[in-house]
N, C-alpha and C positions, 0 to 999 in steps of 0.2 A: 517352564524351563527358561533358563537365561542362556543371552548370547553376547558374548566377549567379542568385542573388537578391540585390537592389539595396534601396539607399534605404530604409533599414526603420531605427528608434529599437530598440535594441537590448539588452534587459536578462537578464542570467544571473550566475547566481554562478559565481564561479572554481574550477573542481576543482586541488587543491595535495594530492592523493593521502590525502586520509582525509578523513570528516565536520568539516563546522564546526560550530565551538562557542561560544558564549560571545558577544562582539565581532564574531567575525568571519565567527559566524553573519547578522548583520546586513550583511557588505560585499555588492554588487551591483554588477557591473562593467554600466556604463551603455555603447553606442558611437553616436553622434548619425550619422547617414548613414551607417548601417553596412552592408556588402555581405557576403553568405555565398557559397563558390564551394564548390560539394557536387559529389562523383564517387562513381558508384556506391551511392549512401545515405548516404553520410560525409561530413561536414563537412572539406572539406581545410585551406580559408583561410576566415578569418573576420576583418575590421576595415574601415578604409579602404578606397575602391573602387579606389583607384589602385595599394593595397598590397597589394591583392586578386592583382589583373587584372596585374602584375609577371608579365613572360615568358608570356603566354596570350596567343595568337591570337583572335581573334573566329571562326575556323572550328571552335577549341576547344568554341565554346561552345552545345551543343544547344536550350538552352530558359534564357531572361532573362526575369524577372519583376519590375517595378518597383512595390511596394508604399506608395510616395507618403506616406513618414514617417511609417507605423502602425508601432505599437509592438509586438514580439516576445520572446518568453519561450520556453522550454525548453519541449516539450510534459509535462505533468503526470505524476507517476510517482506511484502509488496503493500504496502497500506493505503496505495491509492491507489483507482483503477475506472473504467467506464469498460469493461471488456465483456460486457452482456452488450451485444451490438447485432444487429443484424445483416446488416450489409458495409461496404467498404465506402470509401470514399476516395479513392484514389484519384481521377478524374478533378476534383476538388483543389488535392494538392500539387497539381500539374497546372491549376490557373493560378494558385497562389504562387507558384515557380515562375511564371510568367508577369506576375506582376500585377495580375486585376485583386485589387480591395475587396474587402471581406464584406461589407453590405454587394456591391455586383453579383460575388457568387450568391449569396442569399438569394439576391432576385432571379436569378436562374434556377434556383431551388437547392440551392445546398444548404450547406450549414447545420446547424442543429438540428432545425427541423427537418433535412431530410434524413437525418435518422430515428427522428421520430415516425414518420412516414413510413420509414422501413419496419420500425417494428410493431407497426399497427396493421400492415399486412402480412407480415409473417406471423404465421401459427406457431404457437407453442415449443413443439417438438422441433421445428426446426430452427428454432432462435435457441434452443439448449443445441442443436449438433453444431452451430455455428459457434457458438458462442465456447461450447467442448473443446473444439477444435485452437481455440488461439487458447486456453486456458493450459491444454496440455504442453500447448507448446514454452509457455511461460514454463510446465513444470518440467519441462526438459533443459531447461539453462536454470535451472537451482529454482526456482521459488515452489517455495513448498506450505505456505499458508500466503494467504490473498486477500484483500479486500475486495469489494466486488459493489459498485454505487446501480441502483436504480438512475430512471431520469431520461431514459428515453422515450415516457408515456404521456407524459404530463396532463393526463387522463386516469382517473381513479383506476378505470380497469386494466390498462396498459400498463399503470406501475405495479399492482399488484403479479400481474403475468409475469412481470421482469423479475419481480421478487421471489414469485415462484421459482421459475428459470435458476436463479441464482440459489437457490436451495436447493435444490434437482443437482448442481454444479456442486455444490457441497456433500452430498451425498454419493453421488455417482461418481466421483473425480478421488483421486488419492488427496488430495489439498485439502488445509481447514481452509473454513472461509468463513469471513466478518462481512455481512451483509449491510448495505447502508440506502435508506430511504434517502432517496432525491426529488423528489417529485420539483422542488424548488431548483431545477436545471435552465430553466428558463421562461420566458411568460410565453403564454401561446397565444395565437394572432387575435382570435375572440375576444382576448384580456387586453392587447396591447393599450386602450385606452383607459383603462383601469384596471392595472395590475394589482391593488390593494384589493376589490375585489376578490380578484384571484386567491389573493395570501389569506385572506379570512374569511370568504366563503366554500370555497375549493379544498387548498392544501390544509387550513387549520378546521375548520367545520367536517370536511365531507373525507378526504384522505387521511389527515393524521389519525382519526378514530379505524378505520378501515384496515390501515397498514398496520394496527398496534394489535386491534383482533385478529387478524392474519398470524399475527407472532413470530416472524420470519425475519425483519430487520431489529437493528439492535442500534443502529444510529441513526441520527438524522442530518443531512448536510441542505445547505442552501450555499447559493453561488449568488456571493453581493459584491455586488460590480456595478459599474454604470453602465444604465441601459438593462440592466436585468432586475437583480433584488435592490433597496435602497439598507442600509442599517438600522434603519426604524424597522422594513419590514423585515429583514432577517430577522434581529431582536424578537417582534412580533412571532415567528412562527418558530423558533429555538426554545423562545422561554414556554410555550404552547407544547411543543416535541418535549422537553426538560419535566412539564406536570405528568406528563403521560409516560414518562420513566425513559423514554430515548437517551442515549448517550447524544453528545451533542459534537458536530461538524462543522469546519466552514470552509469554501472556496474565498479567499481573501485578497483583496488591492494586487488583481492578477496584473489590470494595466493600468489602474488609479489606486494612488493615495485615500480612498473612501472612508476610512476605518475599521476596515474589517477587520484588523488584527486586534484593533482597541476593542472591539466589540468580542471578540474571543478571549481576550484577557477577562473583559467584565462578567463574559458568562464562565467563564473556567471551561473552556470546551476542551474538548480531550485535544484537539487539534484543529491548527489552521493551515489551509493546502495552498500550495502557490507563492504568494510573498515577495514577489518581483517588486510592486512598487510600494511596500508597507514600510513607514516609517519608523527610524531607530528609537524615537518614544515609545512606539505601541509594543516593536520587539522585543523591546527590554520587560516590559507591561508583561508580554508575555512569558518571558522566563519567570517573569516574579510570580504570575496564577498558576504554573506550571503546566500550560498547554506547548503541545510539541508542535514547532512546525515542519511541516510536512515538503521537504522541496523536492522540483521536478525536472529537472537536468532536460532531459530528453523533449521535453515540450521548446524551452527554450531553444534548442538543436534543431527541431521540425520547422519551427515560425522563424529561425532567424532573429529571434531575440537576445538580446543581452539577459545573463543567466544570475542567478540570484546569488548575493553574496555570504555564498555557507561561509566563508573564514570568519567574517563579521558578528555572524548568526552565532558560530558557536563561544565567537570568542565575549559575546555579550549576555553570556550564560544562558542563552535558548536552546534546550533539547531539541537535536534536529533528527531528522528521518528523512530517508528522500525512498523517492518510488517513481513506477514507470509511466503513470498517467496514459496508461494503454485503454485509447479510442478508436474514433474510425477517420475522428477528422485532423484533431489538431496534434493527434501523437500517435502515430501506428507502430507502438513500442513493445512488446512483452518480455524485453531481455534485463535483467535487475545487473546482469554483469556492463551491459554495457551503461546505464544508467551510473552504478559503482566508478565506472573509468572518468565520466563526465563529471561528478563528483571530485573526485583527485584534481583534473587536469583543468575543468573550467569553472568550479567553484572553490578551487585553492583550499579543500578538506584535505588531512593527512591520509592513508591510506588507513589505518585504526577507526579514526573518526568515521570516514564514509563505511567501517565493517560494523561499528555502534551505530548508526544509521540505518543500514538497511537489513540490521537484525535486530538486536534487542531493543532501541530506541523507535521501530517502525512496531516491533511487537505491541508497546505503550501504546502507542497511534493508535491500536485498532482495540484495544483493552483484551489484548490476549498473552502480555508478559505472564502469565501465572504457569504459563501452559508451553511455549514456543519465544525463541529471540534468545537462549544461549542455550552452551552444553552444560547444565546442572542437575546435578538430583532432584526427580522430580516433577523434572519437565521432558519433553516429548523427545524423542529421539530423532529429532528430523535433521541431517547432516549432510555437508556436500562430501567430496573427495577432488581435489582440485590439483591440477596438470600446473604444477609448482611450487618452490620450496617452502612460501609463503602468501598471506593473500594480498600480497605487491604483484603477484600476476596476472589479478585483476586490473588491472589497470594498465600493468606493464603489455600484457599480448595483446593488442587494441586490432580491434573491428574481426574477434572470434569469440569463444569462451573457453577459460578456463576450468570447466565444471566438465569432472569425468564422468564423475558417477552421483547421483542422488538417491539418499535415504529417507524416507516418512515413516515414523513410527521402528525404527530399526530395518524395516525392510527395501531394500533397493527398488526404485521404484523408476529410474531413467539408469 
């Protein structure tokens, strides 16, 4: 049986089978009295109610919903994320409010490695009820497919637990979820004197065979930065994740010019995350291999940083995507609406732009345009319903959300 959703103002970008870029990052197909006829979770017909409802019987139709000219958007696609975490860190960002540098809290135990800590003491089951817990709440302000990064193991067994977790979270959750191997989060202290070790006897010898027969992740990311991975060893452990059939990732020149972005052009990675300090050579590099970059509003808001120039990005033909980078340290984010407003207001994106963003251009990001990131024939019926006439009130109702109601698979599910 099919279900007719009527009378809804209708806003989504057109999938034309790769990321937009540029211009046409900006187009929005608008439909004023627009009807969705969804079978099985899929959008079959979508436009006119008359062009709809063409050859359908009314005994066709199991459940009609008339929305009374609210205005409707793609449900939100979050392509970046650390939100498999075990414990908070708040305490953390109350020294950083105060002004102690980020190696001091390390030496008091913070920082990455105390969420590795945290999730090498929590069991299983209760690093999924934590970890449930912020996930639903992400799917109650609209996100309704997710990325999901390992990385807080950086121990063969600890990543795969997370991996698990994170598939446990795709199953048990209404959300899809794109599962991504991290284990290259950072070097752990045992390594700190030879992290190449690390990268090629650990993550490339001992993990990447491990995580691939697990069969659970479907990307692999490294975070090359200084002081973490160098470009040589990212290169080294991507083009290694790439033989073994990974989709490939990168955390990029989050606070150095390194070349992380050149290094995601050269590999074609599906996307590079961050982008704060990556140079207008490698961005444009990267529009031309056609990896997306992935920016992060919200991170830049938590640390006080100057926030990445999406006007630039888009205007220099780079597919952009932005997402909530929801952790425990450096972004305790899971709102895609507020992430959307930061977008508008402090990366100078139009409001279209930031809605190809954080649907069907983040859909790309995570290799799941085929399935979710617009309202087409064919793809999934995941939909908000949003408290204003347009999705300018994203951005326009600041520090709430605009998201009334959410759809997964045609069924209301927030």
């Amino acid at each position: 049986m099919k279900k007719l959703y009527r009378n809804m103002r209708l806003f989504t970008a057109v999938d034309n089978g790769r990321a937009l870029a540029g211009a046409e990052q900006g187009k929005i197909s608008e439909l004023k009295n627009a009807s969705m006829l969804v079978s099985n979770g899929v959008v079959e017909r979508v436009g006119a109610e008359d062009e709809v409802m063409k050859g359908i019987c009314g005994r066709d139709i199991s459940f009609e919903k008339d929305f009374g000219g609210a205005c409707v958007i793609p449900g939100f696609v979050d392509p970046h994320t650390h939100i498999c975490f075990a414990k908070r860190r708040e305490d953390e960002f109350g020294m950083r409010l105060a002004g102690l540098p980020y190696l001091e809290i390390l030496a008091r135990g913070g920082g990455i490695l105390s969420s590795v800590n945290a999730v090498k003491e929590t069991d299983e089951e209760e690093l999924f009820r934590r970890s449930e817990r912020t996930v639903l709440a992400a799917l109650s302000k609209g996100t309704t497919t997710i990325e999901i990064k390992s990385g807080y193991g950086l121990d063969t067994e600890a990543e795969l637990k997370m991996l698990r977790v994170i598939e446990r979270i795709s199953k048990e959750t209404p959300l899809t979820v794109a599962p991504t191997f991290m284990g290259a989060h950072a070097v752990p202290p045992e390594y700190k004197s030879d992290p190449d070790k690390f990268v090629d006897e650990i993550l490339i010898k001992e993990m990447l065979p491990k995580v691939k027969a697990q069969g659970i992740a479907r990307f692999c990311d490294v975070f090359c930065e200084e002081g973490v991975f160098s470009v040589e060893q990212s290169r080294r452990l991507l083009k290694a994740a790439a033989a073994m059939g990974f989709k490939l990732k990168i955390h990029a020149d989050e606070v150095n010019d390194l070349g992380g972005a050149g290094l995601a052009a050269e590999l074609h990675t599906t996307s590079a995350e961050h982008l704060l300090a990556a140079s207008e050579v490698h961005l444009k590099a990267m529009g031309e291999a056609g990896t997306i970059a992935v920016l992060l509003p919200a991170t830049a808001y938590s640390l006080k940083k100057p926030y990445a120039n999406g006007r630039n990005i888009v205007d220099w033909n780079v597919p952009v995507a932005i997402a909530t980078d929801c952790n425990p340290g450096s972004c305790f984010c899971e709102s895609m609406p507020f992430v959307f407003g930061l977008a508008v207001m402090k990366m100078n994106m139009t409001v279209d732009e930031a809605l190809t963003a954080s649907t069907l251009n983040a859909a790309y990001a995570i290799g799941l345009a085929d399935k979710v990131g617009s309202l087409q024939p064919g793809k999934q019926a995941d939909f908000l319903v949003l408290d204003g006439e347009t999705p300018v009130a994203l951005a326009y109702h600041a520090g709430s959300t605009s998201v009334m109601e959410v759809y997964k698979l045609g069924e209301k599910v927030a």
